[in-house]
C-alpha positions as CSV (number, residue, x, y, z in Angstrom):
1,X,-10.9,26.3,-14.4
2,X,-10.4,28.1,-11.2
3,X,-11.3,27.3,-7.5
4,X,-11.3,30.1,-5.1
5,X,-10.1,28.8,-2.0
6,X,-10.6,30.3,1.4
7,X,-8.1,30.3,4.6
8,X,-9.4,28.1,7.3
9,X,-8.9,31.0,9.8
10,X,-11.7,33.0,8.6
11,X,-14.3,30.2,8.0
12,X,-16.1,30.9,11.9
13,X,-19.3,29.6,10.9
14,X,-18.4,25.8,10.4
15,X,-20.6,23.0,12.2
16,X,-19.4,21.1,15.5
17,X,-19.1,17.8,13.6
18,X,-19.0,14.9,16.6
19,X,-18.5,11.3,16.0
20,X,-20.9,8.7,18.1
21,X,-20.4,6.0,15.7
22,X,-18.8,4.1,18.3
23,X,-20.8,3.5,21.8
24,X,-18.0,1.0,23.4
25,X,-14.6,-0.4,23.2
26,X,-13.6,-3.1,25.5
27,X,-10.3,-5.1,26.0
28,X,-11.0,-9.3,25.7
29,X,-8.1,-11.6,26.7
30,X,-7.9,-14.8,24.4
31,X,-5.5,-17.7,26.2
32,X,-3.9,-20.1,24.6
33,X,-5.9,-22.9,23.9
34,X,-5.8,-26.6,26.0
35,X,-2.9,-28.4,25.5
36,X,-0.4,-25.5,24.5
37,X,2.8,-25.4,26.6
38,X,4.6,-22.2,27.0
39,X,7.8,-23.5,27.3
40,X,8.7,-26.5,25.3
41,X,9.0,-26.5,21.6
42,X,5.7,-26.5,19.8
43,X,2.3,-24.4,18.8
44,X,0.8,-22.2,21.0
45,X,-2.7,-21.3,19.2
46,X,-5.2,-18.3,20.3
47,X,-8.4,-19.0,18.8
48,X,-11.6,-16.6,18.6
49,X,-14.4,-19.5,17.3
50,X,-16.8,-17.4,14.5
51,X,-19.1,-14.9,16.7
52,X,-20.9,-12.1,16.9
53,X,-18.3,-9.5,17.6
54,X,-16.6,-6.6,16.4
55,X,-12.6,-6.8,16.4
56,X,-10.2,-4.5,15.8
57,X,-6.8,-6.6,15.3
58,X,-5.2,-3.5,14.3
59,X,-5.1,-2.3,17.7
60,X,-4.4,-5.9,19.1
61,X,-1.5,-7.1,21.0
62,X,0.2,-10.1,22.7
63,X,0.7,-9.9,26.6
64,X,3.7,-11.8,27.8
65,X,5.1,-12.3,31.5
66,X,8.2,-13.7,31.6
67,X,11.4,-14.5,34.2
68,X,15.1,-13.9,33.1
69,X,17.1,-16.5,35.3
70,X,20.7,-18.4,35.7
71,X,20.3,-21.3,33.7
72,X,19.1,-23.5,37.0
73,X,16.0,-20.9,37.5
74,X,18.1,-19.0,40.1
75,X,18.2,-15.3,40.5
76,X,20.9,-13.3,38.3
77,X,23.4,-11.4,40.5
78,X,24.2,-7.8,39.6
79,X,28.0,-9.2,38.3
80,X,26.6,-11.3,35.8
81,X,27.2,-9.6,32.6
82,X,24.2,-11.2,30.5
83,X,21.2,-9.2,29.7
84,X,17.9,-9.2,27.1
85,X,18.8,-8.8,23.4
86,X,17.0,-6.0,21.5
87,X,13.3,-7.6,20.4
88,X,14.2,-10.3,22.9
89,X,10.4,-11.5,23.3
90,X,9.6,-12.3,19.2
91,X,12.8,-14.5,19.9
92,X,11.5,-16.8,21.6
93,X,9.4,-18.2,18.6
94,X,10.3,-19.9,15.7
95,X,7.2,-19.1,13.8
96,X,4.0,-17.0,13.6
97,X,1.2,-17.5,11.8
98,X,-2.6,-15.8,11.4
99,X,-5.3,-17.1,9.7
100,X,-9.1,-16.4,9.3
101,X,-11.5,-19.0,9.0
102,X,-9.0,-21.5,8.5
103,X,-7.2,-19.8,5.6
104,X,-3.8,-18.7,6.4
105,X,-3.4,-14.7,5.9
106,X,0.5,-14.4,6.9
107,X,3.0,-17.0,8.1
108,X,6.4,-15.3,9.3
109,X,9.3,-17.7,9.7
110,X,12.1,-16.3,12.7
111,X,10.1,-13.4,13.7
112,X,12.7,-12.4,15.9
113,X,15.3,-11.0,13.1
114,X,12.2,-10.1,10.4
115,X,10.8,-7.7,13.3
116,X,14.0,-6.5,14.2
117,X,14.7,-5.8,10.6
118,X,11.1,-4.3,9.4
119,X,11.0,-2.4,12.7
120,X,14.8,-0.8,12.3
121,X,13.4,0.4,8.7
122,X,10.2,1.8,10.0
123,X,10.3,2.8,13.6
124,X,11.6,6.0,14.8
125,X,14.6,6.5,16.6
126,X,12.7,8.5,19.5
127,X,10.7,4.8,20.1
128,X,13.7,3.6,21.8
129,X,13.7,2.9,25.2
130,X,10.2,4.6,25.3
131,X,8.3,0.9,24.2
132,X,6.3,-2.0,26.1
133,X,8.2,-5.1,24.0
134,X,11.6,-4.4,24.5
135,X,12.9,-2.5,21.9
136,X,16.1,-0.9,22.8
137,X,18.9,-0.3,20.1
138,X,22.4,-1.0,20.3
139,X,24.9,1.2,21.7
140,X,28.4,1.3,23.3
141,X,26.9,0.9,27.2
142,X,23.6,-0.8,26.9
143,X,24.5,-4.2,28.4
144,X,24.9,-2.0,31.5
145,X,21.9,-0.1,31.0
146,X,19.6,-3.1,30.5
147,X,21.4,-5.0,33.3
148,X,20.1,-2.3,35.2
149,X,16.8,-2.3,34.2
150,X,16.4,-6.1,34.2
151,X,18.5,-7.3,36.6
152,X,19.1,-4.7,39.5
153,X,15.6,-2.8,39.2
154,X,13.1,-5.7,38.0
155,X,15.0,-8.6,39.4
156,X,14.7,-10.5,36.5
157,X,10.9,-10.2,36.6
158,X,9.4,-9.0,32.8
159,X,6.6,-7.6,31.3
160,X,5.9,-7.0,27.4
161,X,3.1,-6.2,25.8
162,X,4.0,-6.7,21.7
163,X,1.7,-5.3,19.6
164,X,0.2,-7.7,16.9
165,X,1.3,-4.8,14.0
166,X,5.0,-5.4,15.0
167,X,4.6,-9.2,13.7
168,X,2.0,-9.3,10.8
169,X,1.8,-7.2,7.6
170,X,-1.8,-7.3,8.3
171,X,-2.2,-6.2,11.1
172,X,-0.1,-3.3,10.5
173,X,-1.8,-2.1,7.3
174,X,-5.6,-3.1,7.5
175,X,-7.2,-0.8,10.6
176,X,-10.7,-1.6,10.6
177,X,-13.0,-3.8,12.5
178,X,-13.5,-7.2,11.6
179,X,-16.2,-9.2,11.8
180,X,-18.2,-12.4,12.1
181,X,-14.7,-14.4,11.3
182,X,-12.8,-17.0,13.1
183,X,-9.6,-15.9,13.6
184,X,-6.5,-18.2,14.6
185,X,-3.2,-17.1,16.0
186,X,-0.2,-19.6,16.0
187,X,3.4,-19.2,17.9
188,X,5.6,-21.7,17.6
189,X,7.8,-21.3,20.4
190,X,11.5,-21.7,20.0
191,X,13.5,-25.1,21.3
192,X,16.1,-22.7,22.6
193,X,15.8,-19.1,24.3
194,X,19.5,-18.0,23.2
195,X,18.8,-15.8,21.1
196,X,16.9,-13.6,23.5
197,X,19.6,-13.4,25.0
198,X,23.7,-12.2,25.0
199,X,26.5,-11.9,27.1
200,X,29.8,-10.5,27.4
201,X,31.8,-14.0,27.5
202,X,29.4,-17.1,26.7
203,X,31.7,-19.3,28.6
204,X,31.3,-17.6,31.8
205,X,27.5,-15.9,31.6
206,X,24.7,-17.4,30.8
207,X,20.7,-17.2,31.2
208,X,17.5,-18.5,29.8
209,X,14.4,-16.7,29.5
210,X,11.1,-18.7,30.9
211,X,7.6,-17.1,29.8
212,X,5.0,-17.7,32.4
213,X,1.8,-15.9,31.2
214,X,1.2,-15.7,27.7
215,X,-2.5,-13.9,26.4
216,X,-3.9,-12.4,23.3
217,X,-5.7,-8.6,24.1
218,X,-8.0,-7.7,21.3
219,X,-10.1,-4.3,20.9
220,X,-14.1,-5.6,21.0
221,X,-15.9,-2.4,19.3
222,X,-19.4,-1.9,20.1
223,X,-21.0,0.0,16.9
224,X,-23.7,2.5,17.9
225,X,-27.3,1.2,17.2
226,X,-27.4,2.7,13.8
227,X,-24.0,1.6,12.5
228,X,-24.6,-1.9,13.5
229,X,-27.5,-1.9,11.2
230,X,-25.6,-0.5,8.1
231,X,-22.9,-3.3,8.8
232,X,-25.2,-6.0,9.4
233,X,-26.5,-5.0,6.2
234,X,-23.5,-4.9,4.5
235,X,-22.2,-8.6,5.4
236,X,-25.3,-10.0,4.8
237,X,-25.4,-8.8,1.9
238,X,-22.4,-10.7,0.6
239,X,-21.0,-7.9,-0.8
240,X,-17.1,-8.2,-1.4
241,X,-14.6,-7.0,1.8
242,X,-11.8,-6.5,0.4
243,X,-8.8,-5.5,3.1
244,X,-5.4,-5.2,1.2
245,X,-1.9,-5.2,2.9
246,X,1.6,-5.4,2.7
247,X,2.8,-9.2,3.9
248,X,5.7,-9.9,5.5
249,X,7.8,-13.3,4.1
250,X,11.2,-14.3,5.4
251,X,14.0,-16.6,4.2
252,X,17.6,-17.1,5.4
253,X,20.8,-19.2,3.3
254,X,23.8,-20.3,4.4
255,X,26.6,-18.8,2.6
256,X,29.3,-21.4,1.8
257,X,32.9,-20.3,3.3
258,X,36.0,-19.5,2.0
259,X,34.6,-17.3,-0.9
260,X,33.8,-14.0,-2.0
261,X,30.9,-13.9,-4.0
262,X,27.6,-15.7,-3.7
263,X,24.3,-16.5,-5.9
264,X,21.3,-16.9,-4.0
265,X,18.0,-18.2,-6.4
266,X,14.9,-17.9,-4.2
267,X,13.0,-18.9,-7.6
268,X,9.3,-18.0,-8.3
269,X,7.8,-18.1,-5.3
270,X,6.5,-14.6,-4.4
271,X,4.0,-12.1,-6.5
272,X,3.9,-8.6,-6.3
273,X,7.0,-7.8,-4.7
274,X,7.6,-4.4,-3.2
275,X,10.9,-4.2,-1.2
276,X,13.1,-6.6,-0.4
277,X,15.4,-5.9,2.7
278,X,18.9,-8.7,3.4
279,X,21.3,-8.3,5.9
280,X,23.9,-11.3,7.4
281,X,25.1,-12.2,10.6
282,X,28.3,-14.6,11.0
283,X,28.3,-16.9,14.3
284,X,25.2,-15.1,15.9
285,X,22.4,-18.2,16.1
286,X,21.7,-19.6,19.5
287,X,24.9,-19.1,21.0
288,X,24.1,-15.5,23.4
289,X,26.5,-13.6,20.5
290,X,23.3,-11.3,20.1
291,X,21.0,-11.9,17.7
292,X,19.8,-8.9,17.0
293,X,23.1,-7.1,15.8
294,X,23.7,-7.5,12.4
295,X,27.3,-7.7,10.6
296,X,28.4,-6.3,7.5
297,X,30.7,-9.4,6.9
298,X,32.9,-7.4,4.6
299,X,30.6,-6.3,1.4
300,X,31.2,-4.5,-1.1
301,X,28.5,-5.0,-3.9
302,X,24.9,-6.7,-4.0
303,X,21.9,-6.3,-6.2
304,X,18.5,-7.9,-7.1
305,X,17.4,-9.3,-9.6
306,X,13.3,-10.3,-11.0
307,X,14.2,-12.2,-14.0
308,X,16.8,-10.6,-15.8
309,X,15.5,-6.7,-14.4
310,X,18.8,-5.4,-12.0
311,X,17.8,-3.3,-8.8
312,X,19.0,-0.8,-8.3
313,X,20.3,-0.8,-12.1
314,X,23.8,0.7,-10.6
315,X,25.5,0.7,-7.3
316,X,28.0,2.2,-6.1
317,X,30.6,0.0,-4.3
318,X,31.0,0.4,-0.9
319,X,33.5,0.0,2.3
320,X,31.3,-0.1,5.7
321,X,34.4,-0.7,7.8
322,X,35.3,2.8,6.4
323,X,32.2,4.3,6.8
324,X,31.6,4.9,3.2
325,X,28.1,3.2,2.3
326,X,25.7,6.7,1.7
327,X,24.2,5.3,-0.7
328,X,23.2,2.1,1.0
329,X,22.2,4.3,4.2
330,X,19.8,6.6,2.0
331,X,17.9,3.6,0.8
332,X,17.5,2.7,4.5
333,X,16.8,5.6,5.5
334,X,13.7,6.4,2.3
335,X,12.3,3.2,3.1
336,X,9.9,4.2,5.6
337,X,8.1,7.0,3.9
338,X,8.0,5.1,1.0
339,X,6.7,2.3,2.4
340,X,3.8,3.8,4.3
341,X,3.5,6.6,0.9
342,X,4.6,9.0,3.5
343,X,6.1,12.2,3.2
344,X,6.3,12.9,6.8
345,X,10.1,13.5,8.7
346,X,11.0,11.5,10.9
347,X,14.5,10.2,12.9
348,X,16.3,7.5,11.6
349,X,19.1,6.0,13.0
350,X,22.6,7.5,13.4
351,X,25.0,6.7,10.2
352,X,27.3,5.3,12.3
353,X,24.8,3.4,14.3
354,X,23.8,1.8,10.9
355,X,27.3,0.9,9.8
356,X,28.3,-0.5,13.3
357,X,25.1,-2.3,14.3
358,X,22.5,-2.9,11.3
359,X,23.9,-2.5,7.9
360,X,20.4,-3.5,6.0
361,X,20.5,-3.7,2.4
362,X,17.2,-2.2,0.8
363,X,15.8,-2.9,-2.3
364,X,12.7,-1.1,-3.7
365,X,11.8,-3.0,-6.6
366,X,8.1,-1.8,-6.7
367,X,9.0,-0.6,-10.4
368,X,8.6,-3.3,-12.4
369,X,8.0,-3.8,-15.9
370,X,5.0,-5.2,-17.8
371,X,7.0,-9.1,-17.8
372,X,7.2,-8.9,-14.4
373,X,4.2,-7.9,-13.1
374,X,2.6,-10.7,-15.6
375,X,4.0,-13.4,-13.7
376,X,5.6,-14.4,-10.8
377,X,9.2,-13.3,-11.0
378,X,12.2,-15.0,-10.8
379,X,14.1,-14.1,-7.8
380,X,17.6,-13.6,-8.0
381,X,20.3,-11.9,-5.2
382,X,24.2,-11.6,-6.6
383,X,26.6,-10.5,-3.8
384,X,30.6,-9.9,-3.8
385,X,32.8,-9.3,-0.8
386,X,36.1,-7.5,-0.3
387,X,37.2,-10.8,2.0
388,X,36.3,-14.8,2.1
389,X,33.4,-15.1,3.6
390,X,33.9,-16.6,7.0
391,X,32.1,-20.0,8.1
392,X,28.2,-20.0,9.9
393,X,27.6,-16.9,7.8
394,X,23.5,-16.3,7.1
395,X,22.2,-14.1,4.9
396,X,18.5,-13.3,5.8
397,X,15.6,-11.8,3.4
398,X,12.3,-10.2,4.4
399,X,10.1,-9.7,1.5
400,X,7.7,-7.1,1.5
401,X,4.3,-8.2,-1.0
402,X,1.2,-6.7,-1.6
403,X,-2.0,-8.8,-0.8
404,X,-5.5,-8.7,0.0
405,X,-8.0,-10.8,2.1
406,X,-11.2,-10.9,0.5
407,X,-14.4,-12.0,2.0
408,X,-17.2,-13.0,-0.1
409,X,-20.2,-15.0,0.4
410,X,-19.0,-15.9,3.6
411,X,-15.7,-17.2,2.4
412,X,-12.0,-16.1,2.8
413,X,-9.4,-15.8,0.6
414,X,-5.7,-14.7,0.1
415,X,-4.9,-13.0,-3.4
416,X,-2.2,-10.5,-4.6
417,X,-3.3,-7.6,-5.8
């Protein structure tokens, strides 16, 4: 069978097609609710009671004021070689959690490092510097630069605005209104603010990072006249909702000294696994040693493993102190149009910025056999080292799973897909 097609250029006659779907968008800010204190450890909870609105959490984001300060609230001199770490605001919580009507959608332990290490995979390289919540990548001078812009220019005096898709899976992935639904967000903010933080000598520079305004900006769509009536139509009909996305799940293990390969069983826990991205850091927790730079803690092999299935099935070792990891840079780098089924260019970081600064391992083990898509795999990581692993060494995992919300006869529920 054939189609003839036509080139666009000599189509003249096609309608002026306008949308007026949509009559009004406002911004609504949600504070935290009675009781919450910005600044000792504990919930802070946002909640939007069940009502008659249109929200679009996709477009959603969390407004933060906050004061960078010497340690007994006085003002940081231009000498004092302590600045922001990248992602510094998402490191001030311990935890973040959604949930609609009461059922919890996504719950994100340290969202600090499992933004920072979705957001390396996934953001490009232009975004730096050019960003609302503090997203500026390592480089050889940037604790000037950002004493500069922190310090010197702002005076310690800081504004983020942190996009809600930068925390949750679901926010990211489902962009349409919701409605009719009460919808609860949940920081738990962190006991210490050191990892927001990191200096040149510890012993001699120090800071703490205080948050004084703290508020939840949500899109509130006004449908035009006729739309409302096909929606109101469609949720009072009880008709299934479905809105599938990719959640976000993060773990970390402490790597026993002293040797060179490790086993780490997360078990059965997690369905429908897509990717799952590791990385380690060695002394870096609460102590201004920079949270957000990752080491490569000398590796030289690691795989996956759902049940007895390998991923990938062979790897090449590798050396990053000598630069030779292409393989593991690759999958890094294919991760992002993968993930979003993309096929789009875009700039990923520098090689060398990836060995130096954030050697992620990536594992895209969306191929799965018939076993393991039956059941809930077994969750296995294998990793050997060209050294003894040296002591306070984490290793960290973000996994990436499919899952859908589904709202039916006025009921929520979390499923995988």
């Amino acid at each position: 069978m054939t189609v003839e097609a036509v080139d666009r250029i000599l189509i003249v006659d096609s309608p002026i097609i306008q949308d007026q779907s949509i009559q009004k968008e406002n911004l609504i800010s949600i504070f935290p609710s009675s009781g919450s204190s910005l600044n000792q450890h504990g919930e802070i909870n946002f909640i939007i009671e069940t009502c008659d609105q249109y929200l679009l959490l996709h477009k959603s984001y969390i407004y933060l004021e906050a004061s960078l300060t010497k340690l007994d609230s006085s003002a940081l001199s231009d000498t004092d070689e302590v600045t922001l770490t990248n992602n510094a605001p998402m490191f001030l919580f311990d935890r973040a959690t959604y949930s609609m009507d009461g059922m919890q959608v996504e719950n994100v332990i340290d969202p600090g490092r499992a933004s920072l290490m979705k957001g390396l995979l996934t953001y490009s390289s232009t975004m730096n510097k050019q960003n609302t919540f503090g997203w500026i990548l390592e480089t050889k001078d940037i604790m000037n630069y950002k004493i500069n812009k922190y310090t010197k220019n702002r005076k310690g005096l800081l504004t983020f605005c942190i996009p809600l898709t930068h925390i949750f899976g679901f926010a990211e992935c489902y962009n349409k209104i919701v409605y009719g639904r009460k919808h609860t967000l949940s920081l738990y903010r962190s006991p210490e603010n050191k990892n927001s933080i990191t200096s040149t000598d510890p012993t001699k520079f120090t800071a703490k990072m205080t948050i004084n305004k703290l508020q939840w900006i949500i899109p509130k769509i006004m449908p035009s006249l006729e739309m409302q009536n096909k929606l109101l139509n469609l949720f009072e009909s009880n008709k299934l909702v479905q809105m599938p996305f990719i959640s976000r799940q993060f773990e970390s293990y402490n790597i026993p000294n002293g040797n060179r390969e490790f086993t780490w069983k997360l078990g059965t826990k997690y369905d429908k696994i897509k990717y799952i991205v590791l990385s380690f850091q060695t002394a870096r927790d609460n102590n201004y040693l920079n949270a957000a730079k990752f080491d490569n803690c000398g590796l030289e092999e690691i795989y996956v493993e759902l049940n007895s299935e390998r991923y990938p099935y062979e790897c090449l070792k590798f050396d990053f102190d000598k630069f030779n990891a292409v393989q593991q840079y690759n999958f890094a780098k294919e991760f992002r149009n993968s993930y979003y089924e993309s096929i789009k260019d875009y700039i990923f970081m520098e090689e060398d910025v990836y060995y130096y600064y954030y050697p992620l391992l990536v594992f895209d083990v969306s191929k799965q056999n018939d076993r393991i898509i039956a059941s809930r795999p077994d969750v296995t990581i294998k990793a050997s080292f060209a050294k003894n692993i040296a002591q306070s060494t984490k290793c960290y995992c973000l996994i990436l799973s499919e899952n859908v919300v589904e709202v039916k006869d006025n009921r929520v529920k979390v499923v995988s897909i």
